[in-house]
C-alpha positions in Angstrom: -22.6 -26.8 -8.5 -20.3 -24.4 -8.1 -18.0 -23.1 -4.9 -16.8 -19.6 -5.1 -14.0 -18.7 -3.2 -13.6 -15.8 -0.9 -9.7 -14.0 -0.3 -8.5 -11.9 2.1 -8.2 -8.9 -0.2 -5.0 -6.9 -0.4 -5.9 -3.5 1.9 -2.9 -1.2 0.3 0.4 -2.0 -1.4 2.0 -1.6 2.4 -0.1 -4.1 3.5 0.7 -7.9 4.3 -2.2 -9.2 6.1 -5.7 -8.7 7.5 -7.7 -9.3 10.6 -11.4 -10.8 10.5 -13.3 -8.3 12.6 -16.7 -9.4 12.4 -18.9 -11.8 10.1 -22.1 -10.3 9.0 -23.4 -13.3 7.5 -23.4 -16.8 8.8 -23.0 -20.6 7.1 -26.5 -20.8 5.6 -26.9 -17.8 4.8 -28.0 -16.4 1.1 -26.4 -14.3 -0.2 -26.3 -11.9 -3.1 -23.5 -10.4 -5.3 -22.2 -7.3 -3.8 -23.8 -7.9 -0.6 -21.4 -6.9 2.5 -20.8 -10.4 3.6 -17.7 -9.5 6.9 -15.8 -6.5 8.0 -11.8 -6.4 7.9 -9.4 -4.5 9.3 -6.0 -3.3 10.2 -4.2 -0.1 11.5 -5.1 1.5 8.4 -8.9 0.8 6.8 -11.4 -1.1 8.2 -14.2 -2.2 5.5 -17.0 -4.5 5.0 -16.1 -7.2 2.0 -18.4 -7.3 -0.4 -19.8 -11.0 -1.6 -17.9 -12.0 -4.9 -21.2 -14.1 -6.4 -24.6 -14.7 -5.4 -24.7 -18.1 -3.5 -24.9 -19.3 0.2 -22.2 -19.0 2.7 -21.5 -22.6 3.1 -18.0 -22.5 5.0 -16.1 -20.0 7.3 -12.4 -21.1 7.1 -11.1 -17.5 9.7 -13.0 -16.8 12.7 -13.4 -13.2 13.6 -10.5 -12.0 15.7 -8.0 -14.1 13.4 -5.4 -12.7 11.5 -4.0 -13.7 8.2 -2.2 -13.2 5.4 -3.9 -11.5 2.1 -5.3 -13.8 -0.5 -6.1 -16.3 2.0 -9.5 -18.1 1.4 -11.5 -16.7 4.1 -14.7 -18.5 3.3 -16.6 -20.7 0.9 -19.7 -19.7 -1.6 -22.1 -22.0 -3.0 -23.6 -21.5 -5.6 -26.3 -24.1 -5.8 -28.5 -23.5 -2.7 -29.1 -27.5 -2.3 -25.2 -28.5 -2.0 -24.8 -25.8 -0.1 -27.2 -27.1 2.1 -26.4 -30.5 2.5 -22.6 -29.9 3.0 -23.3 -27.3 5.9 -25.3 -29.9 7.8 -23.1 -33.1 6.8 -20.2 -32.0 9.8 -23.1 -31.8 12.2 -24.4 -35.0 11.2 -21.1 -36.8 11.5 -20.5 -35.0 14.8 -23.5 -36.5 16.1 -23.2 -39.9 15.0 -19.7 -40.4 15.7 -18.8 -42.2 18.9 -16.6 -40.0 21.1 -13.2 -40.8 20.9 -11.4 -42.1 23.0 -8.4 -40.0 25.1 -5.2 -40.4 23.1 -2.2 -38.4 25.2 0.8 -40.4 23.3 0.3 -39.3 19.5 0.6 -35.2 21.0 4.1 -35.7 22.4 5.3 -37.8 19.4 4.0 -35.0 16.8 5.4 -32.2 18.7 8.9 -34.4 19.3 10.5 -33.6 15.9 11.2 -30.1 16.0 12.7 -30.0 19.4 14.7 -33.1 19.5 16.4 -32.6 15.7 17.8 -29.2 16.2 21.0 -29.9 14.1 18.9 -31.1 11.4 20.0 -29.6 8.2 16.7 -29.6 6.4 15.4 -26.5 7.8 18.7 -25.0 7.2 18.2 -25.6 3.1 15.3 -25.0 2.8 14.5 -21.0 4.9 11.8 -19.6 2.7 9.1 -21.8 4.5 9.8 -20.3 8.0 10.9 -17.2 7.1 6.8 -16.7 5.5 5.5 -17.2 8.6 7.2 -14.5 11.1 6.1 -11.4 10.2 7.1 -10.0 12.9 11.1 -10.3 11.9 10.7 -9.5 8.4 10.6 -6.0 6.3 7.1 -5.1 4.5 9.3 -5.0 1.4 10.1 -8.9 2.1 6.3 -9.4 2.6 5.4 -8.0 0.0 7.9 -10.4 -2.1 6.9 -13.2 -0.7 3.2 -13.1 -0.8 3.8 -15.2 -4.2 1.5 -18.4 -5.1 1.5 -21.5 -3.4 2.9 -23.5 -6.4 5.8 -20.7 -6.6 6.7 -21.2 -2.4 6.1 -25.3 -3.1 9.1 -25.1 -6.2 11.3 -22.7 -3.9 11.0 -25.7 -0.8 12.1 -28.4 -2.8 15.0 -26.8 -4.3 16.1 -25.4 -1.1 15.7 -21.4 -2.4 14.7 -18.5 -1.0 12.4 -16.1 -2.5 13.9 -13.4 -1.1 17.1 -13.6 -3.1 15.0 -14.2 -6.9 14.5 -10.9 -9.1 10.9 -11.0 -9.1 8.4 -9.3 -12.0 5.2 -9.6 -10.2 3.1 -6.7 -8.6 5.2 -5.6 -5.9 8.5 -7.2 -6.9 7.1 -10.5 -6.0 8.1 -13.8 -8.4 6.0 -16.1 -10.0 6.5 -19.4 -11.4 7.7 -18.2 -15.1 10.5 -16.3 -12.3 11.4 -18.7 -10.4 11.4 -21.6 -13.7 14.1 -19.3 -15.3 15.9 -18.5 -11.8 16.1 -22.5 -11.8 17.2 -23.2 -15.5 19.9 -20.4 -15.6 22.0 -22.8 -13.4 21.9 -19.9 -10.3 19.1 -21.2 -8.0 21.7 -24.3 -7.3 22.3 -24.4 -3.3 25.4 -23.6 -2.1 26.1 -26.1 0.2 29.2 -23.9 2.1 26.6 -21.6 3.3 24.0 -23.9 4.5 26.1 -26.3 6.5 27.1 -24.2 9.2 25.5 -23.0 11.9 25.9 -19.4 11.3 24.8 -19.5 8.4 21.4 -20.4 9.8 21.6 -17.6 12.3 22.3 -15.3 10.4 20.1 -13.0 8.5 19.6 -12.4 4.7 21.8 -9.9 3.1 18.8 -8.1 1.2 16.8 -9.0 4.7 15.3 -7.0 6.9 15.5 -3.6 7.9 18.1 -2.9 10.9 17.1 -0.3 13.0 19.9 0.4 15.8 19.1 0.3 19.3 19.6 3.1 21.9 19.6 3.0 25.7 17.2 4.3 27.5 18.2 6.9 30.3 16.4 6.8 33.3 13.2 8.8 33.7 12.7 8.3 29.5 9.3 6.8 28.8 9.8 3.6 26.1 7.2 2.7 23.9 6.7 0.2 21.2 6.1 1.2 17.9 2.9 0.5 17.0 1.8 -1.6 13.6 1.3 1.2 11.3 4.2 3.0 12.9 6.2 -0.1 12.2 4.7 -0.5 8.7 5.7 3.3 7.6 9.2 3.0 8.7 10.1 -0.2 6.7 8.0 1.0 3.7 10.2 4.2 3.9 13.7 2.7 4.6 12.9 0.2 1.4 11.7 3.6 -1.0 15.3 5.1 0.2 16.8 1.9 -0.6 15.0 1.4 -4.2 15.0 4.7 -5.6 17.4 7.3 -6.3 15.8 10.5 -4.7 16.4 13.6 -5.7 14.3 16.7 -5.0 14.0 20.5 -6.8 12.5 23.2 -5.8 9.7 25.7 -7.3 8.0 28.9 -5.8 4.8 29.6 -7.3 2.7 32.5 -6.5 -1.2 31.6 -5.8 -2.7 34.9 -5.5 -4.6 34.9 -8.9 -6.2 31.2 -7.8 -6.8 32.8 -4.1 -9.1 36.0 -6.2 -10.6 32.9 -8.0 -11.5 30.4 -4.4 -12.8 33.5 -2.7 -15.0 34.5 -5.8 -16.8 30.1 -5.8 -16.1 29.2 -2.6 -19.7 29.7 -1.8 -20.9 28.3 -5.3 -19.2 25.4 -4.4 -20.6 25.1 -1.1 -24.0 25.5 -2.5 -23.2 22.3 -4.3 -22.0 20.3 -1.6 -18.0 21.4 -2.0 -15.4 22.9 0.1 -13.2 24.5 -3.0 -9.8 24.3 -1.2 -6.3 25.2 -2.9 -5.4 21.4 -3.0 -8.3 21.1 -5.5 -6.6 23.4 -8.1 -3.2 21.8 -7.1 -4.4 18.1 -7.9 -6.7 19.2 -10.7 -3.2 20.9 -12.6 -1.0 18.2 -11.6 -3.3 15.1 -13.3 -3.4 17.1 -16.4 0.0 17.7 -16.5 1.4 14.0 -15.2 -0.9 13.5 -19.1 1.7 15.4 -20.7 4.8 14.1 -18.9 4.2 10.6 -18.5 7.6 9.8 -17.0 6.4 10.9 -13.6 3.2 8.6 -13.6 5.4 5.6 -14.1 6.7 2.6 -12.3 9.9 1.0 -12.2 9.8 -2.7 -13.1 13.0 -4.4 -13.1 14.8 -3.1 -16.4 11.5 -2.1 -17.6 9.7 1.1 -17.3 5.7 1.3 -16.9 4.1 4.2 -18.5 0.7 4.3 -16.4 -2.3 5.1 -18.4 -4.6 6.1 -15.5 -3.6 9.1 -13.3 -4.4 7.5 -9.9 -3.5 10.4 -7.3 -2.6 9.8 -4.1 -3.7 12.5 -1.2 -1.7 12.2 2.3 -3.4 12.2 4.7 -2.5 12.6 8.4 -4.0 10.6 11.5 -3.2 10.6 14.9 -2.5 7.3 14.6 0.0 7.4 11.6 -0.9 8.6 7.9 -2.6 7.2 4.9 -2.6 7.6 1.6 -6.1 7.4 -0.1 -6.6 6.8 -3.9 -8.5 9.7 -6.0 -9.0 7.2 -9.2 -8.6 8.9 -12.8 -8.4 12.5 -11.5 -7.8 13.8 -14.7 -11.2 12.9 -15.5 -12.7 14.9 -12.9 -14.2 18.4 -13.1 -13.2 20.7 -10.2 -16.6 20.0 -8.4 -15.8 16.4 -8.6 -12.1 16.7 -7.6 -12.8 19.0 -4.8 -15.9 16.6 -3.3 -13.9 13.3 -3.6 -10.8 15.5 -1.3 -13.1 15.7 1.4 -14.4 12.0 1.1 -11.6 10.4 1.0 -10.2 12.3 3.9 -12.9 12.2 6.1 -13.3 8.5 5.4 -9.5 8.0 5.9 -10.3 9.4 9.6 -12.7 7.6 10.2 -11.4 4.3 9.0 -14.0 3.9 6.5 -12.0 3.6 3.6 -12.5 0.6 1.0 -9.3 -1.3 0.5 -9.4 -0.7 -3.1 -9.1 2.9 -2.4 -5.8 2.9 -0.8 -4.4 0.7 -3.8 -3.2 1.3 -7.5 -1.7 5.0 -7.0 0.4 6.3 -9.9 1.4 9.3 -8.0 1.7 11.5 -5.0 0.9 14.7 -3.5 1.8 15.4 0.1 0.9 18.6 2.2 3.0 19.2 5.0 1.5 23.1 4.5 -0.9 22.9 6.0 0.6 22.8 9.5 2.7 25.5 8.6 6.0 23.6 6.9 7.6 25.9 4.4 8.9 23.0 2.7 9.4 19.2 2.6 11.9 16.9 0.9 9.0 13.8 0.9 9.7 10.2 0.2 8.6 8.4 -3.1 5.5 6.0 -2.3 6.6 2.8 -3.9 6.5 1.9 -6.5 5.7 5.6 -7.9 8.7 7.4 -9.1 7.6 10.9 -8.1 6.0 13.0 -5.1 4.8 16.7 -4.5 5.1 18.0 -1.2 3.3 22.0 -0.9 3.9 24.1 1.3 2.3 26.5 3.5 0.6 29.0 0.8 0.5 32.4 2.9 1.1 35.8 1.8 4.8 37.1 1.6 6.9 40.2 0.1 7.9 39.7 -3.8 9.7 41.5 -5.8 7.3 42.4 -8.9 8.3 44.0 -12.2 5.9 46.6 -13.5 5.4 47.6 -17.4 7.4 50.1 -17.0 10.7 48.1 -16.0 10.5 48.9 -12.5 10.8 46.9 -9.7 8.2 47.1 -6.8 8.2 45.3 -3.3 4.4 43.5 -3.3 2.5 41.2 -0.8 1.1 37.9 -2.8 0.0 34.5 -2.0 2.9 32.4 -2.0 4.1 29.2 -1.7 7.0 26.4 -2.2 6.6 23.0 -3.8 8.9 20.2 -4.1 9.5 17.1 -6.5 11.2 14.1 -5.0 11.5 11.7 -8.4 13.6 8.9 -9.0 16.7 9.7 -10.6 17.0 5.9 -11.9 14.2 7.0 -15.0 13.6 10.9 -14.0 15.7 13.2 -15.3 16.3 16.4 -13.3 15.0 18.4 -17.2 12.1 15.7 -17.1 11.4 16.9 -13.6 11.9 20.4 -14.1 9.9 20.9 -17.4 7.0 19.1 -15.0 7.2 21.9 -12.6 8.0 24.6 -14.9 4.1 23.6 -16.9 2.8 23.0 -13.1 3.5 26.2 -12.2 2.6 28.0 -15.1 -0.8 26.6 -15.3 -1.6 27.3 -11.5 0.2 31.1 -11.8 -2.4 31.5 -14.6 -5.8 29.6 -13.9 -8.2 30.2 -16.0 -11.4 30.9 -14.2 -13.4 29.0 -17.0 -11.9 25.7 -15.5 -14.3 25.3 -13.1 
C-alpha cells in the first residue's frame, strides 16, 4: 500500500499560489500515470495536472474554487485499489453511524476568545514569520517567493522567534532551507533582539527588506481609479525586486537584417509548406542560443556569492496579452533546427494567448528575449527576468538610409533592413567587454547568415 501525494505545482518563478478550477476526476476514481487528473489556474496559465502515479483518487484535500499556496498537497493517490477503497467509504460509514451531535454554542466563543482579548500579547510579536506567510496580499512576490520554504524550515524559524525574511537563503529562488537556517542559528545571529520586539512599533512596523512601497497619489475629480489587477500586481513587484537585485546596465547594437530578409522571403513559403511561419525572431533566437554556448556568462544565475553557469539554454520569448505579459519557455533552443525553433514560436505564443500553457513551460528560463519591435519601438532598455542576468530587447527591423562603403573606398547613401538591439545584463557578474563581445558575435552571425542553416 502505498499513497502518493499530489502538490500544487509551482506555475512560473513569479508565481506564489494556485487556484483549483475544476476536478476532472473524483474520489474513486482510477487513474493512470499521466492522466489529466484537475485543471489549475491563475492570471497567467491555466493547465490540466497530470496524475503523478497510477492509483485511485482516494482523497481531495482543495475543493475547486480554492486557492492555495504551491506545493500544497491537493489530493491523495492510492496505489492499492483495495485501501483505496475502503478508506474512501470509511468517512461515509462513520458519518452514518454516528449519532448527531448535540448543539455546542460555548466551545466557538472560547476558541475564537484568544486572539481578540490578548492583544498585547508578546508572542505574536516574537515570533512574525507565521502571520506574515499567510497575507499575501501585503507581501512582495520576492518575499513569497522566500518564504515558500519547508514546513520543518517555518516550524525552526517559530520557535526561535525568526523571520525568514531576514535569513540569506540558497534555495531556488533565494528561499532557505534547513542546512540555512541551522547555520543562521549556530553563527550566534538568529538570537532575538528583545529591544525590537517589545514595543509596539516594532510590531507595526514593516520589515526593512519588506515589501514593495508604491506611493499613493490623489485622485482628481473626473479620474477613473482602478485596481491593479493580479498579474498587474505580480509584474510590478517582480520588476521593482529585478531593479533592486541586479545592477542593470544596457548597450546598444545596430545590426543590419537585409541579407536575413533576401533569405525569409526566399523559405517563407517552404516553411509554410511544413507547418512554419519563418519570422525574423526565428533567426534572432536561433543566433542568440548558439552564441549564449559560447559566452556562458550571460546564461547564468546569481546565487548568493556564487555564480551558476547554466548548461541548458532555456529561452524565454515575451510575450504580450491584453491582460499583462508572459514569458513562455522554448527548452534547449540550441538544440533546435530552424523549422523546430520557428514552429515552437508560434506554439508557445498562441498557447500563451490562449492560456493553455503548461506550468512547466513558463519555468526554468536561462535567458531573455523581448520584442518591443514589433509595435514599432525603436528601442527598449528591458528589465532582467530574475534570476537571469541578461535580456535582449529588438527593435522595430524596418528599412532605413545607411551609409555603405563600396570597394572602391567610396561612401554611398543605401536603403537596408535595419534594426537596434539592446542588452540589459547584470553588472554584479557581466562585464560591459563580456556583454559587448556577446553582441559584437550576435551581430556578426545575423549580418552574415548562412543560408545553409536552415
Amino acid at each position: 500500500m502505498a499513497r502518493v501525494d499530489v502538490i500544487m505545482p509551482q506555475m512560473g518563478e513569479s508565481i506564489a499560489e494556485g487556484t483549483v478550477s475544476r476536478w476532472l476526476k473524483q474520489v474513486g476514481d482510477e487513474i493512470k500515470r499521466d492522466e489529466p487528473i484537475l485543471e489549475i489556474s491563475t492570471d497567467k496559465v491555466d493547465a490540466e495536472i497530470p496524475s503523478p502515479s497510477d492509483g485511485v483518487l482516494a482523497e481531495i484535500k482543495v475543493a475547486e474554487g480554492e486557492t492555495v499556496e504551491v506545493q500544497t498537497v491537493i489530493a491523495i493517490l492510492e496505489t492499492d485499489k483495495e485501501a483505496a477503497a475502503s478508506a474512501a467509504s470509511a468517512p461515509a460509514a462513520a458519518a452514518a453511524e454516528a449519532p448527531p451531535a448535540p448543539p455546542a454554542p460555548v466551545p466557538a466563543p472560547v476558541a475564537a476568545t484568544p486572539p481578540t482579548a490578548a492583544p498585547p500579547s508578546p508572542a505574536p510579536v516574537a515570533a512574525p514569520p507565521p502571520a506574515a506567510m499567510g497575507d499575501g496580499t501585503s507581501q512582495t512576490v520576492e518575499e513569497r517567493l522566500r518564504q515558500r520554504s519547508t514546513p520543518l524550515v517555518r516550524k525552526i524559524a517559530a520557535e526561535h522567534q525568526l523571520d525568514i525574511r531576514q535569513i540569506p537563503g540558497t534555495g531556488y529562488a533565494g528561499r532557505v532551507t534547513k542546512k540555512d537556517i541551522l547555520s543562521f542559528i549556530e553563527s550566534g545571529a538568529g538570537a532575538p533582539a528583545p529591544a525590537a520586539t517589545s514595543t509596539p512599533a516594532a510590531r507595526s512596523a514593516p520589515a526593512p527588506a519588506g515589501g514593495v512601497a508604491h506611493p499613493t497619489v490623489e485622485p482628481w475629480a473626473g479620474d477613473r481609479v482602478e485596481a491593479m489587477s493580479k498579474i498587474r500586481k505580480l509584474t510590478a513587484d517582480h520588476m521593482i525586486m529585478s531593479r533592486r537585485t541586479s545592477a542593470h546596465v544596457t548597450s546598444f547594437y545596430e545590426i543590419d537584417f537585409t541579407a536575413i530578409a533576401r533569405i525569409r522571403q526566399a523559405n517563407k513559403q517552404n516553411f509554410e509548406n511544413r507547418g512554419a511561419k519563418l519570422t525574423y525572431m526565428a533567426f534572432i533566437v536561433k543566433v542568440v542560443a548558439d552564441n549564449l554556448r559560447k559566452h556562458p556568462g550571460l546564461n547564468a544565475s546569481v546565487s548568493g556569492n556564487n555564480i551558476i553557469y547554466r548548461k541548458p539554454i532555456n529561452i524565454g520569448l515575451a510575450v504580450a496579452l491584453d491582460w499583462g505579459l508572459i514569458v513562455p519557455v522554448m527548452r534547449n533552443a540550441d538544440e533546435l533546427s530552424m523549422l523546430g525553433i520557428a514552429k515552437s514560436i508560434v506554439d508557445l505564443a498562441d498557447r500563451a494567448r490562449t492560456k493553455r500553457l503548461n506550468p512547466d513551460e513558463v519555468q526554468r528560463g536561462t535567458f531573455t528575449i523581448t520584442n518591443p519591435g514589433v509595435f514599432g519601438s525603436y528601442i527598449g532598455t528591458p528589465i532582467i527576468n530574475q534570476p537571469q542576468v541578461g535580456i535582449l530587447g529588438v527593435g522595430a527591423i524596418e528599412k532605413r538610409p545607411k551609409v555603405m562603403t563600396l570597394e572602391d573606398g567610396q561612401d554611398v547613401l543605401a536603403i537596408r533592413m535595419m534594426s537596434m538591439f539592446s542588452v540589459s545584463y547584470d553588472h554584479r557578474i557581466v562585464d560591459g567587454a563580456d556583454a559587448d563581445r556577446f553582441m559584437a558575435d550576435l551581430k556578426a552571425d545575423l549580418e552574415d547568415f548562412p543560408e545553409g542553416a536552415l
